[in-house]
VEXRO-839407 format. One record per residue (C-alpha): x, y, z. Coordinates in steps of 0.001 Angstrom, whole numbers, padded with zeros to 6 digits. Example, Ala and Ser with C-alpha at 12.3 -4.5 7.8 and 13.67 -1.06 7.14 Angstrom:
BEGIN
[node [012300; -004500; 007800]]
[node [013670; -001060; 007140]]
END
This chain:
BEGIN
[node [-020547; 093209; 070863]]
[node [-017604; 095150; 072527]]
[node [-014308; 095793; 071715]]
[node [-011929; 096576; 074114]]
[node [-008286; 097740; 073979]]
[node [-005968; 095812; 076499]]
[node [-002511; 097196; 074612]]
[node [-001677; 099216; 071280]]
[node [001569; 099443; 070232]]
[node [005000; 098376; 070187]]
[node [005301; 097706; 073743]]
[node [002461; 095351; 073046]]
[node [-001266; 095047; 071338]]
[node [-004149; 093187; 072296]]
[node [-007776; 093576; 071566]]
[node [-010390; 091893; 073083]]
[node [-014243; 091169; 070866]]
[node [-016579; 090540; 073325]]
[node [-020476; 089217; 072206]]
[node [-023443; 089610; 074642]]
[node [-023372; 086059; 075575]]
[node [-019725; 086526; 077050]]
[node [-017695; 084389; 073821]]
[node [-014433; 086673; 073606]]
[node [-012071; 086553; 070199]]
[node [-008991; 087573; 071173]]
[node [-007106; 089497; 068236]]
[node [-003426; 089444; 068715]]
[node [-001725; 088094; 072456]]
[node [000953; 090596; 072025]]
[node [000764; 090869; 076010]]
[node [001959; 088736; 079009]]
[node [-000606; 086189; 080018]]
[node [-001207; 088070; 083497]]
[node [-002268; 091004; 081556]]
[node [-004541; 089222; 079326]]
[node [-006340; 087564; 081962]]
[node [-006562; 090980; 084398]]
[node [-008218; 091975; 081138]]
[node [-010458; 089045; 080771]]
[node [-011469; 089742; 084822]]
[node [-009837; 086573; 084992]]
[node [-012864; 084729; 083109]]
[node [-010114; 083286; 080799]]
[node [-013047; 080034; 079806]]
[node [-014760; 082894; 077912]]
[node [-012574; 082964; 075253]]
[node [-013267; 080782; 072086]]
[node [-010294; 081871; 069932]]
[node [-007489; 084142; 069168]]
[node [-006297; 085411; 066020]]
[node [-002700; 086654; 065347]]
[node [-001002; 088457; 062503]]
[node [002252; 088073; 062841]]
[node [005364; 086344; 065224]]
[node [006677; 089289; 066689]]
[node [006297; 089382; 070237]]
[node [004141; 092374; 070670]]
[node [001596; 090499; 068639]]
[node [002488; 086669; 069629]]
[node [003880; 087175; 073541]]
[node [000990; 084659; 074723]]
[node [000271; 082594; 071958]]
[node [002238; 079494; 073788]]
[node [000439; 080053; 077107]]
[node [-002993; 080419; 075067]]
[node [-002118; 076998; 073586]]
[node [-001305; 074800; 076476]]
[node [-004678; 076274; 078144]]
[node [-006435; 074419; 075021]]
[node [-007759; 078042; 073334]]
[node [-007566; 077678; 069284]]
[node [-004994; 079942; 068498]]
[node [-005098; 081050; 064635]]
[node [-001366; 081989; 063247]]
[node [-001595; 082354; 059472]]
[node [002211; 082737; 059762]]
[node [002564; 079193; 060070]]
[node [-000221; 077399; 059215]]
[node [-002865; 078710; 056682]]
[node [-005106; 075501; 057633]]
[node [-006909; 077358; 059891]]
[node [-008549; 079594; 058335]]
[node [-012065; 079506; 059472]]
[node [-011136; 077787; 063037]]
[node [-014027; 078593; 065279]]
[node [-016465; 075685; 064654]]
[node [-018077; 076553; 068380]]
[node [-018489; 080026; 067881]]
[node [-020825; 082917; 066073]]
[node [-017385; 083949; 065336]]
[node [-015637; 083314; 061912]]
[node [-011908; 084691; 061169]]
[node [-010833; 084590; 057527]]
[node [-007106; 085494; 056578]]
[node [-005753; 087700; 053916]]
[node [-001966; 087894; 053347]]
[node [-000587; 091680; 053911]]
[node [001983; 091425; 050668]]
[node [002602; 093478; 047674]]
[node [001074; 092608; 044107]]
[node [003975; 090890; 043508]]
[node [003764; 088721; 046340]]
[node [006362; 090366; 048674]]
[node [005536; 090801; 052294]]
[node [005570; 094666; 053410]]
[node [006388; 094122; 057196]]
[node [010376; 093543; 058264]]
[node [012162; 091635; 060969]]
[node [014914; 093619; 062605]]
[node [017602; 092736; 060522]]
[node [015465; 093774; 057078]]
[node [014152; 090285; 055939]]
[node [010720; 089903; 055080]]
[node [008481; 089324; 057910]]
[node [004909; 087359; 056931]]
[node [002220; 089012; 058074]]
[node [-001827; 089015; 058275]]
[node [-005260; 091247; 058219]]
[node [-008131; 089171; 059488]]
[node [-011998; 089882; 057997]]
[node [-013893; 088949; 061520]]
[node [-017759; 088355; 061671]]
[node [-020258; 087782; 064066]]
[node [-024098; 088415; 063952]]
[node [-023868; 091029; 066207]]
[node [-021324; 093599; 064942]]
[node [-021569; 091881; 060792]]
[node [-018027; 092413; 059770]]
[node [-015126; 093622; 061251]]
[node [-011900; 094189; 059372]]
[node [-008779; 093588; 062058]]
[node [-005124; 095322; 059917]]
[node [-001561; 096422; 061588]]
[node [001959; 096469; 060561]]
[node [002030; 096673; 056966]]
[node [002562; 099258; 054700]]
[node [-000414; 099257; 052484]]
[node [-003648; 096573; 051827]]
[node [-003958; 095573; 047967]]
[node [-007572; 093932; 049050]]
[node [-010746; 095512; 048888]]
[node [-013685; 094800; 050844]]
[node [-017243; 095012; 050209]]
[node [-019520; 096492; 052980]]
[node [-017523; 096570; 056107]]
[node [-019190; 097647; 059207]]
[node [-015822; 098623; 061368]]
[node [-012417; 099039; 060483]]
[node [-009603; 098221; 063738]]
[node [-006319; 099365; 061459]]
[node [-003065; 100327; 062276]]
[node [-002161; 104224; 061538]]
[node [001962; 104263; 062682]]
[node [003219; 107685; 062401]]
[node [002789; 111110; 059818]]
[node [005278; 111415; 057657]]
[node [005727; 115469; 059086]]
[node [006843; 113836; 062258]]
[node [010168; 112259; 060359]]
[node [012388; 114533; 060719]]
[node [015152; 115143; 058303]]
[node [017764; 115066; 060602]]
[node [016058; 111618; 061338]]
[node [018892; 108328; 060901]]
[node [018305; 106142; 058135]]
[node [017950; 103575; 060213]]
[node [014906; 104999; 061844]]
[node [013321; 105786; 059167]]
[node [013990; 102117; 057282]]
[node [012049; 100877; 060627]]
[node [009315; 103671; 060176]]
[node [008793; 103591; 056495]]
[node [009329; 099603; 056162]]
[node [006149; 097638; 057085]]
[node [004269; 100783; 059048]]
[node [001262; 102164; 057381]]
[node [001603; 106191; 057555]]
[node [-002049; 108633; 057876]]
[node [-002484; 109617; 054217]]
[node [-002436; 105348; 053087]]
[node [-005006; 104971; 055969]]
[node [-007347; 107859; 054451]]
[node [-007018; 106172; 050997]]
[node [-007892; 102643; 051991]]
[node [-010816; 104337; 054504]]
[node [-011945; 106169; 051577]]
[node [-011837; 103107; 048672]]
[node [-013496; 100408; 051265]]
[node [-016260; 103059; 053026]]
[node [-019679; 102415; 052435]]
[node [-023031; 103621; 053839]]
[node [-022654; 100347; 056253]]
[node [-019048; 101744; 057748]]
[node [-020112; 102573; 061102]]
[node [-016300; 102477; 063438]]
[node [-012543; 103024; 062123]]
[node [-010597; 102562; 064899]]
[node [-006804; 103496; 064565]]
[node [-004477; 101475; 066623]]
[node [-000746; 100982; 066849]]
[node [000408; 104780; 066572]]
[node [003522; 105773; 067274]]
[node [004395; 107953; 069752]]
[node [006802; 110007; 068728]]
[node [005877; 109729; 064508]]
[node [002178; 110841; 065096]]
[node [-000603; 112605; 066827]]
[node [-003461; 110504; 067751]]
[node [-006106; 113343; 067785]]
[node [-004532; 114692; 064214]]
[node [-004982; 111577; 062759]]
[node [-008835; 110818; 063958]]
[node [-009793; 114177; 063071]]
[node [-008357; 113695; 059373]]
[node [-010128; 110271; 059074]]
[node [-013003; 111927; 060272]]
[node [-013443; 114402; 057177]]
[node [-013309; 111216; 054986]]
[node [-015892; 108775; 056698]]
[node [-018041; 111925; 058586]]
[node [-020708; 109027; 059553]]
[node [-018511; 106912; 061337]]
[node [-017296; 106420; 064859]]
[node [-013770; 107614; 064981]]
[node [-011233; 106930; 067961]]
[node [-007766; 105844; 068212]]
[node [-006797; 102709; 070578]]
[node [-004790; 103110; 073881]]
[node [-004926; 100575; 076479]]
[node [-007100; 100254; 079041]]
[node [-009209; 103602; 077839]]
[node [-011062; 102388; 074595]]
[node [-014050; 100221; 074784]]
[node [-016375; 100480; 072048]]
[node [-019773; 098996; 071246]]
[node [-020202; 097291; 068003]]
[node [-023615; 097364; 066979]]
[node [-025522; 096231; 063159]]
[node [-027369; 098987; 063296]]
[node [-026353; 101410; 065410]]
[node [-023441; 103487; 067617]]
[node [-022730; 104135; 071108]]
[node [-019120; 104843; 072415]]
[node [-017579; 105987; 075585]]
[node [-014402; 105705; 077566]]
[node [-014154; 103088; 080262]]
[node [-013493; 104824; 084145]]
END
């Protein structure tokens, strides 16, 4: 099992879970088609699914195109029906709702409304079970014995400056998970089985990508750690063991 980065971050995020036999899961189409299927090599009849989290468009750019090519798109945000939706695949996708414990959604459209939004618990004999998280601000759930962890890890909080607009900062703070919640939920869902956390969707002005894998690192020392950037991560996802490397 591989996963591969196509595009992290606001100008657009795409990940790509690859088996051995070929059976791709995309997980968010937050790209245009051309650059999903450059990513694919162009083999766009091995993918079986896609998930997505949310309807913003650098999550849900493709999901129309996806459709009318007769791929099972998953979109929690309108349909909860779906839930386990890949009855041809060693893939399952199971939805949990990104809100807080009073039922309030912790991403934001632009104009401040509530914006619903998904994490996706992703399994597959080869890699066991994947945990798939962006754009919110914390995750009430806990899981037992993950084996990787693909979450988003937005910006430090050092990086805001004070001389920072409020308005910035509302679009920082509101529905963007900062480093010190991503150590906490690393550190209260690790287990011996915890072999990958993958940070994706940082900001590149609100964080430092190397900061923030070597501070996850001290908390899950056993684990794989990287951060996402498109077109340079591609990591294997193994039940039992670890290789990683960047692709040329």
């Amino acid at each position: 099992m591989k996963l591969k980065c196509l595009g992290s971050g606001s100008s657009g995020n795409c990940y790509l879970l690859t088996a051995d036999n070929g059976e791709t899961l995309l997980l968010d189409a937050g790209l245009p088609i051309m650059d999903i299927k450059r990513g694919l090599n162009w083999n766009i009849k091995c993918v079986v699914g896609a998930v997505v989290t949310h309807a913003h468009k650098d999550h849900s750019n493709s999901v129309a195109e996806l459709i009318k090519m007769g791929i099972p798109v998953c979109k929690p945000y309108e349909s909860l029906l779906m839930n386990q939706f890949l009855p041809n695949s060693y893939f399952t996708a199971r939805t949990f709702d990104l809100t807080t414990l009073d039922g309030k959604w912790t991403h934001t459209n632009a104009d401040g409304s509530e914006c619903p939004c998904y994490g996706f618990l992703i399994t597959h004999p080869e890699m066991e079970k994947l945990l798939y998280v962006t754009d919110t601000e914390f995750v009430k759930w806990r899981f037992h014995e993950l084996n990787h962890i693909l979450i988003s890890c937005n910006y430090q909080k050092k990086y805001i400056t004070e001389d920072s607009n409020d308005a910035k900062k509302s679009h920082v703070y509101r529905g963007h998970m900062e480093l010190e919640t991503v150590k906490e939920f690393v550190i209260a869902n690790k287990s011996d089985a915890l072999q990958n956390v993958i940070l994706c969707h940082l900001s590149r002005d609100n964080s430092d990508a190397k900061e923030c894998v070597a501070e996850v690192k001290k908390i899950a020392p056993l684990a794989n750690v990287d951060y996402a950037a498109a077109l340079a991560l591609l990591v294997e996802l193994l039940m039992n063991s670890v290789d990683y490397w960047l692709e040329s």
